[in-house]
C-alpha positions in Angstrom: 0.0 0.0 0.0 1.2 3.6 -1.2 -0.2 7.0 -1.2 0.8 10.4 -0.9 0.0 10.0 3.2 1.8 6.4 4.1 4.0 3.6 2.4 3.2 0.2 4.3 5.4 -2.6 3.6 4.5 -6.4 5.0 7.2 -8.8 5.8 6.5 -12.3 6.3 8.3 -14.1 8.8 8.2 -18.0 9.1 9.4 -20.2 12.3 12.7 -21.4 12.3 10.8 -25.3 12.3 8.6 -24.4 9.3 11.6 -22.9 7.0 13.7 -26.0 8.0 10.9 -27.9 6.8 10.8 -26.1 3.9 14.1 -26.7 3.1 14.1 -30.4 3.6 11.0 -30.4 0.6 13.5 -27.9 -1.5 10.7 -25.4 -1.3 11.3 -21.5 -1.3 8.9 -20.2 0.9 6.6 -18.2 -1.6 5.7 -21.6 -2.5 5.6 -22.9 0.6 2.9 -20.3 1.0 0.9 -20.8 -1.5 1.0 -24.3 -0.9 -0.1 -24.3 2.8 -2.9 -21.9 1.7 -4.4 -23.8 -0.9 -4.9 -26.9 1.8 -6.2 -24.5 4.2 -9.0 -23.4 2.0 -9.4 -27.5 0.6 -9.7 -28.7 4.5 -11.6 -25.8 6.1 -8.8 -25.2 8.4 -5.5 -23.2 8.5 -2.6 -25.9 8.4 -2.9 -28.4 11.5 0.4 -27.1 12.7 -0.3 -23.9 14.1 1.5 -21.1 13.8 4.9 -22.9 12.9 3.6 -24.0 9.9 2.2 -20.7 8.8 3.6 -16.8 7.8 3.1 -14.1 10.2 2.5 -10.7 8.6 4.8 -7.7 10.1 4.6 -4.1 8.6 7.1 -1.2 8.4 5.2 1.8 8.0 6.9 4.7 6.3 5.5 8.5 6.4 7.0 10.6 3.6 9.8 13.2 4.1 8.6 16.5 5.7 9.3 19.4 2.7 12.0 22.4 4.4 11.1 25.5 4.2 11.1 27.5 1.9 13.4 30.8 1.2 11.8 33.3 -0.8 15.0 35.3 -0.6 17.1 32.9 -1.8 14.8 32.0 -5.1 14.4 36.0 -6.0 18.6 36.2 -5.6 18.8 33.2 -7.9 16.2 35.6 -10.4 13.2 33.5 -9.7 9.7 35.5 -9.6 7.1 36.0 -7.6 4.2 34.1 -8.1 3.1 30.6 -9.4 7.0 29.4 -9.8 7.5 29.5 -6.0 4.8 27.4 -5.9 6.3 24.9 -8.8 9.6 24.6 -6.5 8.1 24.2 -2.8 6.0 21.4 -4.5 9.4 19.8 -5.9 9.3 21.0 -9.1 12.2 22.4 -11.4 11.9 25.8 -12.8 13.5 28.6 -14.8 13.9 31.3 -13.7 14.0 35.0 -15.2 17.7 34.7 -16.7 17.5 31.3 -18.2 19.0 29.4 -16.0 17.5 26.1 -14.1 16.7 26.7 -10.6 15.9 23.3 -8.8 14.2 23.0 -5.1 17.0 21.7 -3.8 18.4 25.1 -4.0 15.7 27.2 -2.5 14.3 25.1 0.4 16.2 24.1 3.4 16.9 20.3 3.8 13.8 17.9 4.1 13.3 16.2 7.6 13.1 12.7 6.9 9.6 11.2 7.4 9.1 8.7 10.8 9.1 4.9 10.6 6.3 2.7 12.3 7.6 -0.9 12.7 4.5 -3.1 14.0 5.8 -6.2 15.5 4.3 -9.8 15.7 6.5 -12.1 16.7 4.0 -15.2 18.3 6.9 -17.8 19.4 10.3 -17.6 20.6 10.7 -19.8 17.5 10.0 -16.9 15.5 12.4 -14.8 16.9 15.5 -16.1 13.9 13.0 -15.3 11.2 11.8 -12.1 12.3 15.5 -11.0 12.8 16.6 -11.6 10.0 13.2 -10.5 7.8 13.7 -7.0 9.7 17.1 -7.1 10.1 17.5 -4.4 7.4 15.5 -1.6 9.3 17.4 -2.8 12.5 20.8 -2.6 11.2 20.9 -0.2 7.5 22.4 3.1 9.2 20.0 5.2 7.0 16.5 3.4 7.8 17.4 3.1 11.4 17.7 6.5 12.2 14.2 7.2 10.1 12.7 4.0 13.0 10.4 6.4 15.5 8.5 3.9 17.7 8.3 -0.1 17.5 5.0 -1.6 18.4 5.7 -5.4 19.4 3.0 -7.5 19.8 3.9 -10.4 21.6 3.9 -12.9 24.8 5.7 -11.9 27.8 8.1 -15.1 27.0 9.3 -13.7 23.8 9.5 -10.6 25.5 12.2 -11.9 27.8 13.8 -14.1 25.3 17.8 -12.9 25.1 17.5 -12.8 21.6 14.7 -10.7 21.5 15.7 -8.5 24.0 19.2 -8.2 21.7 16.7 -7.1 18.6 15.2 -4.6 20.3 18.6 -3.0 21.2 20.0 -3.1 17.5 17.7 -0.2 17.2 19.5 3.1 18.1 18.5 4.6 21.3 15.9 7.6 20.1 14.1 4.8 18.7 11.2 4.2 21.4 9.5 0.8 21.9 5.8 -0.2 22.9 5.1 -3.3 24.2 2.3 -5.0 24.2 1.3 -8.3 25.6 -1.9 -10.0 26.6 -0.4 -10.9 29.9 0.4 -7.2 30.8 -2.7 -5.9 30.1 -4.1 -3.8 33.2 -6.9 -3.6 35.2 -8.5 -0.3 34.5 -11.7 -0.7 32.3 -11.6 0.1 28.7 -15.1 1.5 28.9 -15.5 3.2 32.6 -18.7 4.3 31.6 -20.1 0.8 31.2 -18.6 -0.8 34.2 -19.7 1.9 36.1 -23.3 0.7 35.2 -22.6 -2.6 35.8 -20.8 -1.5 39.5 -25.0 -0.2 39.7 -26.6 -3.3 38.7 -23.9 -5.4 40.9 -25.3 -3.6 44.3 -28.9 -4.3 42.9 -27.8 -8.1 42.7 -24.5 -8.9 43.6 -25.1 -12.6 42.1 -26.6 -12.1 38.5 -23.7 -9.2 38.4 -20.4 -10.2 39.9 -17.4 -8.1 39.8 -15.7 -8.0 36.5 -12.0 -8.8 36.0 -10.4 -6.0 33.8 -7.2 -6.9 32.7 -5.5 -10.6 32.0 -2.6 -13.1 33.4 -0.7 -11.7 36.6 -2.1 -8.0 36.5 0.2 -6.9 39.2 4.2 -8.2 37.6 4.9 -6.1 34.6 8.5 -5.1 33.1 9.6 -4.3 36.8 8.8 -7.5 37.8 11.2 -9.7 35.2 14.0 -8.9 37.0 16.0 -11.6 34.4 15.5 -8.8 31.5 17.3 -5.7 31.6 15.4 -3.9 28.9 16.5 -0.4 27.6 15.4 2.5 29.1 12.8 3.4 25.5 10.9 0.8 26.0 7.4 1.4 27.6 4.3 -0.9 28.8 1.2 -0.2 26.2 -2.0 1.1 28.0 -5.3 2.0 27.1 -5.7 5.1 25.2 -1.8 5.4 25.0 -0.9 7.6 22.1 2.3 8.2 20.2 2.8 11.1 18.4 4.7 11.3 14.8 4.1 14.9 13.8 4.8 17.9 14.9 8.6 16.4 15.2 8.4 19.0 18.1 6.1 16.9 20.1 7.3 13.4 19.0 6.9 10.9 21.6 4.2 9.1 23.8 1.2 11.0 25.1 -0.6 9.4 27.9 -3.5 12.7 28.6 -6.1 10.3 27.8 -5.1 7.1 29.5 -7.0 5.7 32.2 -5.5 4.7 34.9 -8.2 4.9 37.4 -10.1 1.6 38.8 -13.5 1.8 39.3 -14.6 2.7 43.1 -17.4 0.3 44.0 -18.1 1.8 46.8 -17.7 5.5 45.7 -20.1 4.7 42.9 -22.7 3.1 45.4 -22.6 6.2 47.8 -23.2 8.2 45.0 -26.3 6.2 43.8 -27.9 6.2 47.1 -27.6 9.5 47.2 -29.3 10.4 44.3 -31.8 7.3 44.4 -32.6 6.9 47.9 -35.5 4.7 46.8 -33.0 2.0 44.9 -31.6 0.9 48.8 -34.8 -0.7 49.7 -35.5 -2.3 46.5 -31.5 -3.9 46.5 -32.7 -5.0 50.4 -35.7 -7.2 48.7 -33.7 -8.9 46.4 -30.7 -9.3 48.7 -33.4 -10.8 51.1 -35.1 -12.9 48.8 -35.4 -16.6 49.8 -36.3 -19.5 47.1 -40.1 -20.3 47.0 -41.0 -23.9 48.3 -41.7 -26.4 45.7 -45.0 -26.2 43.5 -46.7 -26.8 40.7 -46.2 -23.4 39.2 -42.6 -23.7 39.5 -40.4 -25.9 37.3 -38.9 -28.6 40.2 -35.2 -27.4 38.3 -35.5 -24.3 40.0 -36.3 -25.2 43.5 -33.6 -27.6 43.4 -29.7 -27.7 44.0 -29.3 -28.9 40.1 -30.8 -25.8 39.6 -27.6 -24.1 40.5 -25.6 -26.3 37.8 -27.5 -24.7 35.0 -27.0 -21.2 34.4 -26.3 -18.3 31.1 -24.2 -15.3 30.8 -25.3 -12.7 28.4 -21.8 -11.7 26.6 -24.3 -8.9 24.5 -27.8 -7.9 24.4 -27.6 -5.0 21.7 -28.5 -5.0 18.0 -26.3 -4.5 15.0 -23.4 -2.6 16.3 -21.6 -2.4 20.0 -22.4 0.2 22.0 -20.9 1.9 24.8 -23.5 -0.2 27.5 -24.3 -3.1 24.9 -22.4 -5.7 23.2 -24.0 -7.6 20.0 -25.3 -10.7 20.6 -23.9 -13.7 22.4 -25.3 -16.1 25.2 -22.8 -18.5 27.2 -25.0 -21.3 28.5 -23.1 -23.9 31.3 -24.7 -27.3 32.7 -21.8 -28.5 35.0 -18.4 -28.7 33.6 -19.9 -28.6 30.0 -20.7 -25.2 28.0 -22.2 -23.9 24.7 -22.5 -20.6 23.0 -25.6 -19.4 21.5 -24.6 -17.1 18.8 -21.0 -15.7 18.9 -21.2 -11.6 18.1 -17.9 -9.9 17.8 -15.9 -9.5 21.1 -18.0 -12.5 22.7 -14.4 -13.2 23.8 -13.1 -9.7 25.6 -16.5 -10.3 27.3 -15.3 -14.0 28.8 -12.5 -12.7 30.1 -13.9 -9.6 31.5 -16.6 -11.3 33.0 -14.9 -14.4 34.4 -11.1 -13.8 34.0 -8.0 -15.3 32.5 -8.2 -18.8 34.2 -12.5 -19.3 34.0 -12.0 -18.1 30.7 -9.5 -21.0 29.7 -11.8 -23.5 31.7 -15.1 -22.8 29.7 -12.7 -22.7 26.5 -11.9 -25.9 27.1 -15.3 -27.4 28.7 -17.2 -25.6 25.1 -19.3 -28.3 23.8 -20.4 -26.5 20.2 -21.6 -23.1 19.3 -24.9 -22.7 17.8 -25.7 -19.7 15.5 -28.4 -18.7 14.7 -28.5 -17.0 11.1 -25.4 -15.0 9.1 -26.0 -11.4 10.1 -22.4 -10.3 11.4 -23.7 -9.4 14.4 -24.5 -12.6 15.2 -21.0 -14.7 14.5 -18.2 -12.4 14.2 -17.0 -13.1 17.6 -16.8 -16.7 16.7 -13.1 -16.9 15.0 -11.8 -15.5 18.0 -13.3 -18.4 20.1 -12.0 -20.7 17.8 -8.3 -19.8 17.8 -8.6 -19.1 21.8 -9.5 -22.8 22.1 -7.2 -24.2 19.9 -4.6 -22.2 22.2 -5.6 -23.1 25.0 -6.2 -26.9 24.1 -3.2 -27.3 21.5 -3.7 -26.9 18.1 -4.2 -30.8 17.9 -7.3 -30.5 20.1 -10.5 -31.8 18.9 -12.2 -29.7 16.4 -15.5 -27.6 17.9 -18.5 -28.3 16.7 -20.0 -25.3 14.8 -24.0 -25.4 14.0 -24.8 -22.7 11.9 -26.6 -21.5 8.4 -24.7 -22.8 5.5 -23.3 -19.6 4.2 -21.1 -18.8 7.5 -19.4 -22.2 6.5 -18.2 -20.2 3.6 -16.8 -17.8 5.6 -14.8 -19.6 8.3 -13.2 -21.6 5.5 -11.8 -18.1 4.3 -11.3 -17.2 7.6 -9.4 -20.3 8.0 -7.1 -19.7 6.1 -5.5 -16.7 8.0 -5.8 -18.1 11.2 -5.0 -22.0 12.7 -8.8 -23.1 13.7 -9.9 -26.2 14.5 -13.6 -26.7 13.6 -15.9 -29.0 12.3 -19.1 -27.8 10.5 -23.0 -29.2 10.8 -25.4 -26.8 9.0 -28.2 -25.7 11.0 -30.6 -27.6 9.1 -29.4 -30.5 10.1 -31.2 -29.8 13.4 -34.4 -29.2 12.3 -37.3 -31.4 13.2 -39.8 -31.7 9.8 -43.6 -32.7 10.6 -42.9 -35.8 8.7 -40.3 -37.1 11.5 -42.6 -36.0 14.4 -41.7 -33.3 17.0 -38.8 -33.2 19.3 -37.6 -36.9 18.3 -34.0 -35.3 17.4 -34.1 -36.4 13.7 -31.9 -35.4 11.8 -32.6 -34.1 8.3 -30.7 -31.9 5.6 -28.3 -32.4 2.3 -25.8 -35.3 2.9 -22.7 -33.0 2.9 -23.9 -31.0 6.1 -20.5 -32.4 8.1 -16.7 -31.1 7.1 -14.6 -31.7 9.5 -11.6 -29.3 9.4 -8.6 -30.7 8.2 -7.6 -34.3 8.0 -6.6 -34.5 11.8 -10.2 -34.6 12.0 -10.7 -37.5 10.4 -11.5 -38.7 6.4 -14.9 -38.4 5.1 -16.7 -41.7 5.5 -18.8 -42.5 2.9 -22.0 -42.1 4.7 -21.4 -38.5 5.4 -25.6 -38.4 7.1 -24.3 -41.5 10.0 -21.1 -38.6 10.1 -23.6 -36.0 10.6 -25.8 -37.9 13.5 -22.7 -39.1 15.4 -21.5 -35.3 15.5 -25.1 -34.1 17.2 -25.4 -37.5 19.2 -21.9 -36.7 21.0 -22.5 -32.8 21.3 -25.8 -34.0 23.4 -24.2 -36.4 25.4 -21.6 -34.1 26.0 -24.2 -31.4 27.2 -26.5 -33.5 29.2 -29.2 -32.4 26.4 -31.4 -35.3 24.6 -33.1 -32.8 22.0 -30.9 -29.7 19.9 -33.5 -28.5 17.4 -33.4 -26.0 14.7 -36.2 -23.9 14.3 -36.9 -21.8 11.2 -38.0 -18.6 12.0 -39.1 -15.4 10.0 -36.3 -13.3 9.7 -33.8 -13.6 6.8 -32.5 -16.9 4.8 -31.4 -19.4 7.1 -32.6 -17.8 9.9 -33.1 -20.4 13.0 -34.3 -20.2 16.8 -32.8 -23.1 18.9 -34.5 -25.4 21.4 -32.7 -27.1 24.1 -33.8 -29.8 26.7 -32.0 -31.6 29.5 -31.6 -35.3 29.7 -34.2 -35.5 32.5 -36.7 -32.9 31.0 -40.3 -34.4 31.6 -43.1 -31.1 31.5 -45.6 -33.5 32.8 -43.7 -34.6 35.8 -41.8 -30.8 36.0 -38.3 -32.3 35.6 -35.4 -31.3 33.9 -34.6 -27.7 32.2 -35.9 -26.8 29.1 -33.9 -23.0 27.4 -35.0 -21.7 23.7 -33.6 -18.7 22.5 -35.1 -17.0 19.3 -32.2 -15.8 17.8 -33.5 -12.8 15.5 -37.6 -13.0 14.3 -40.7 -11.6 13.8 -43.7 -13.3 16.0 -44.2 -16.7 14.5 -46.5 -19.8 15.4 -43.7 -22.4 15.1 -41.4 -20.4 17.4 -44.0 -20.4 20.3 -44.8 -24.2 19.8 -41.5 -25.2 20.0 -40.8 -23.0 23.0 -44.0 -24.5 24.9 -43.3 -25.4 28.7 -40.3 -24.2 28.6 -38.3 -23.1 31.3 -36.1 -20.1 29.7 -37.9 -18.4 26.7 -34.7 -15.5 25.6 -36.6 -13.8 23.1 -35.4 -11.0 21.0 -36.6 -7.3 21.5 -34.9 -5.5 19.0 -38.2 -2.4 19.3 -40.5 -0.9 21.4 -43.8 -1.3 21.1 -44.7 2.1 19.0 -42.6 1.0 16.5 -44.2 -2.1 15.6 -44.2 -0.5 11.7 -40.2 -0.5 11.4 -40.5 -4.1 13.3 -42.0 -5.5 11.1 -40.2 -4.1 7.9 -36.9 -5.5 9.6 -38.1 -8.7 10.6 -37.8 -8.0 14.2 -39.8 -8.0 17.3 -41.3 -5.2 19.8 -40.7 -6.1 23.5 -44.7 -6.8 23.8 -44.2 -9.4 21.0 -41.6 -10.9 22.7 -43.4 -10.8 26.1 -46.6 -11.9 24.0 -44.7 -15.6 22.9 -43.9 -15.8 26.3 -47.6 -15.9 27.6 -48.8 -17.6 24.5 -46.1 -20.9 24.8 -46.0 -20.8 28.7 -42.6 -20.1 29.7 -42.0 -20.1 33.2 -39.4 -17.5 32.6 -39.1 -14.9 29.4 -35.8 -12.9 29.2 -36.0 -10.4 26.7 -32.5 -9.5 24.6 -31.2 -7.7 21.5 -32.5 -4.2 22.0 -32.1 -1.6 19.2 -28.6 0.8 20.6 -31.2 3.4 20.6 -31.9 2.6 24.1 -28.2 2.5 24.8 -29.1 1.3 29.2 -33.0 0.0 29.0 -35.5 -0.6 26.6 -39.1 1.4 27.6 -40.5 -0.6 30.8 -44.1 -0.9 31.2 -46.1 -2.9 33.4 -45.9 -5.9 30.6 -42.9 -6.4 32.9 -44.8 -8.5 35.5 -43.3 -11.3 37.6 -42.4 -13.6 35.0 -40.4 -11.1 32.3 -36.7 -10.1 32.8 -34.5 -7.6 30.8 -31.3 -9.2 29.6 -27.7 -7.4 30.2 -24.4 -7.7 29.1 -22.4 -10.1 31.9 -25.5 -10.6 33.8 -25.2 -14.6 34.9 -28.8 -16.2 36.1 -28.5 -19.4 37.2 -32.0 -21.9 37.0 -32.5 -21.6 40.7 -32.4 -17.7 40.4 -35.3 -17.4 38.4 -37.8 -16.6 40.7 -35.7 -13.3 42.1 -35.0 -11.4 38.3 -38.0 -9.9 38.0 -37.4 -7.8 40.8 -34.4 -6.7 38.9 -36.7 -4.5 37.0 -38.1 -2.0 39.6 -34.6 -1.7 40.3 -34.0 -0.9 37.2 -36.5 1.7 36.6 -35.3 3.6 39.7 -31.6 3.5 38.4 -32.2 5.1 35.4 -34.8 8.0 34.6 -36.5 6.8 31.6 -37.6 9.9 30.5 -34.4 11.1 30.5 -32.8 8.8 28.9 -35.7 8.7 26.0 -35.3 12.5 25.6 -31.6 12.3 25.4 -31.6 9.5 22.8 -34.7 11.0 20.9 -32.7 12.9 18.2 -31.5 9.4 16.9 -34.8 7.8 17.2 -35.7 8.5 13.2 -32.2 7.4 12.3 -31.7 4.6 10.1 -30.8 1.8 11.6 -29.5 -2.0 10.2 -30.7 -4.0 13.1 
């Protein structure tokens, strides 16, 4: 890439295993390339190797020269008039001048001050390290490029960081050269967004269980470069934080600027004095919940939720916006955990950032690794573009060996993790969503399984070949995802939205309506009100139901395909769900949809990193009063009514 603004050069750097391989086939390693990309795209998988089989993309970022200035004195001795030839030679142009003879820029502008070099670092492995030196070694060691080297961004583990020989690369660079460094495992524990946690510090002293504290921040939080005391690194290198700037130009002000970083944790308590303050009313409604004891057993009450399995079942909202993160609301994403097993239900983009803030590092790695499948529920990107992420984070954490995950989904996002695949080592294997659909011809909730005969592709032949009865393939995938999940039906439910648009039903093992056992959780995905949703949903325990609108707009609901929260609490009532929580609200109501007294006893509104275990169902709904007294509604609807007539791609 070149323009008049920025030259960016990519340098590939391989591992020292993967070029030794490569010279043990006799292959250069543009072929080698080439050939490892055409298998990824052939398996629907990067190369099973991981990283050391694969090129990682470095860029050296060049800003043109800075013109001197230019001496009008100088170009009228030389006979040079006044006019549009002084603007010829200050844009670098040759004139002549009054006499006849050539007058160039060169002679009528002071020197040029060389434009800064970015370097932008990845450098994955310490088996990297040889390639990477010697890919960049000519920015690192050419006298002239060097000194043009401003700041170094290396993105990278703290074990490469205190590798000798990567400590030695950063010191062939002369010492105004400064260095960022930025690591997953240095990360620290001030929020990224205060304003959000600050609302969720609110909702946490409303219920300190559906809202736990969040972890901000990843690994050891409190060792940084201070604490490696085996490193000596040079004095220009310098921690990356949030909001940390560097500036290139003016050359006068060259350097890091940290004015905007955030360095403050968020006060719990502060925040809490401050609400009771303003809300006294919001102390006594916090008392009722925090008081709250567990009903007795009935027959209006699923037996799940009176009892201590009811505590082994529970879902984390990682978003509950539509189409685009906002500052309070993440797109859509549901974590759903029975024991030491997990699912996702859709996957929207950062679904990851929000396990780790919600549950830290080492739950993080745990559900990772206890992830059963992920289940989405139709292509719109707000709905799956989370779900690479997942994918490579498991294959880290497990190995990139590991057993492939199981990805439901509609048959064009197969397409696009293929692609995807072939950027990135994932481990996956693929069962289109229709594949999980129950037709009237094979009788409700029996778990057939239906769709084209190649709905399985397992990713990559550490997966396993193709057998020839790719259907058996198909049901031995779904039958071991059950078992896995404690679950005896995973249906597939078409839904009135876009193409290949599915809501998903789930039921436990033990799940028996007539004798109130077991758990039974369907979540809509994105819809308009539909008859086959509501039936499939009937008795069940957890209805999560879309809510994209409020009721007055039921006009622009229905021209996008989405719901109003009356809808939603409508399919509730009409299917008899003990429980209805309602999700995916338009980022027009960036903290709460409009609450009206539809929100009765058995409705709850859905936020991002709220956790509600089974056997806290009975205590959301007074979440809601809460709610209302947290946030003016009027205030909020005024301040967000200039966007209301906006356009919107939910």
């Amino acid at each position: 890439l070149s323009n008049e603004s920025v030259t960016i050069t990519p340098v590939l750097v391989w591992s020292s295993s993967a070029v030794a391989v490569g010279r043990e086939r006799g292959e250069p390693a543009a072929k080698r390339s080439k050939t490892d990309g055409e298998a990824a795209e052939e398996h629907g998988a990067a190369n099973p190797a991981g990283w050391e089989g694969l090129p990682v993309s470095n860029y050296v970022c060049q800003l043109p020269d800075i013109p001197g200035k230019f001496l009008p004195q100088k170009a009228a001795s030389l006979g040079v008039p006044r006019g549009p030839l002084y603007g010829k030679l200050q844009k670098g142009e040759s004139v002549e001048a009054a006499n006849g003879k050539t007058v160039h820029p060169a002679d009528v502008m002071e020197p040029s001050t060389p434009g800064p070099t970015v370097m932008i670092i990845d450098c994955p492995t310490v088996d990297h390290i040889q390639g990477l030196v010697s890919g960049m070694g000519d920015w690192s060691k050419n006298q002239d490029k060097r000194q043009k080297v401003a700041v170094v961004v290396h993105l990278t583990s703290r074990d490469v960081l205190r590798a000798p020989q990567y400590v030695e690369f950063i010191r062939s660079f002369p010492d105004p050269t400064q260095h960022m460094l930025i690591s997953e495992s240095m990360t620290e524990k001030t929020p990224i967004m205060k304003k959000s946690a600050m609302l969720h510090a609110k909702l946490s002293y409303l219920d300190p269980e559906a809202f736990q504290a969040l972890h901000h921040g990843l690994g050891n939080e409190q060792e940084d470069l201070a604490g490696a005391p085996t490193v000596d690194f040079p004095g220009n290198c310098r921690t990356g934080t949030n909001m940390l700037k560097y500036v290139l130009r003016p050359v006068a002000k060259r350097g890091f600027l940290d004015e905007e970083c955030n360095q403050q944790e968020i006060d719990q308590a502060a925040i809490v004095r401050d609400l009771l303050a303003s809300k006294p009313g919001v102390e006594q409604t916090a008392g009722k919940i925090h008081a709250f004891v567990t009903p007795a057993p009935s027959t209006s009450i699923p037996s799940i939720v009176t009892s201590k399995e009811g505590a082994d079942v529970s879902f984390t909202f990682l978003g509950t916006g539509a189409a685009i993160p906002s500052k309070y609301r993440n797109v859509t994403g549901i974590l759903l955990r029975n024991g030491d097993s997990s699912i996702l239900m859709d996957c929207g983009e950062s679904s990851l950032g929000q396990l780790y803030k919600r549950f830290g590092q080492q739950e993080t790695e745990k559900i990772l690794k206890s992830l059963r499948f992920v289940w989405i529920s139709h292509i719109h990107a707000d709905h799956h573009m989370g779900l690479a992420s997942i994918i490579g984070a498991r294959s880290r954490v497990l190995g990139n060996d590991c057993e492939p995950l199981l990805i439901i989904g509609p048959r064009p996002l197969r397409k696009m993790l293929k692609l995807y695949s072939a950027l990135e080592p994932m481990r996956f294997s693929y069962v289109e969503a229709s594949a999980t659909e129950v037709r009237p011809d094979n009788g409700a909730g029996n778990g057939a399984v239906n769709g084209a005969g190649n709905d399985a592709e397992p990713s990559g032949p550490a997966a396993g070949p193709e057998t020839p009865d790719e259907q058996a393939q198909v049901s031995a995938l779904l039958d071991g995802a059950k078992a896995s999940m404690g679950i005896k039906r995973l249906e597939s439910v078409r839904v009135e939205h876009c193409s290949h648009a599915f809501a998903l039903v789930l039921e436990s093992s033990d799940f028996d309506h007539g004798a109130s056992q077991g758990w039974k959780i369907v979540f809509s995905g994105d819809t308009r009100p539909c008859t086959q949703l509501t039936a499939a949903a009937e008795n069940a325990t957890v209805l999560i139901h879309e809510a994209t609108f409020e009721d007055t707009m039921v006009d622009e609901a229905m021209e996008k395909r989405h719901s109003t929260t009356g809808e939603a609490i409508a399919a509730g009532r009409t299917s008899n769900s003990y429980m209805t929580f309602l999700t995916h609200f338009s980022q027009r109501y960036p903290k709460i949809p409009v609450i009206d007294d539809s929100f009765s006893g058995r409705v709850a509104v859905a936020f991002d990193l709220m956790t509600v275990r089974l056997c806290d169902l009975p205590r959301v709904p007074l979440i809601t009063p809460g709610v209302k007294l947290l946030f003016d509604e009027e205030e909020e609807r005024e301040r967000v009514g200039k966007n209301a007539n906006k356009a919107h791609s939910e």
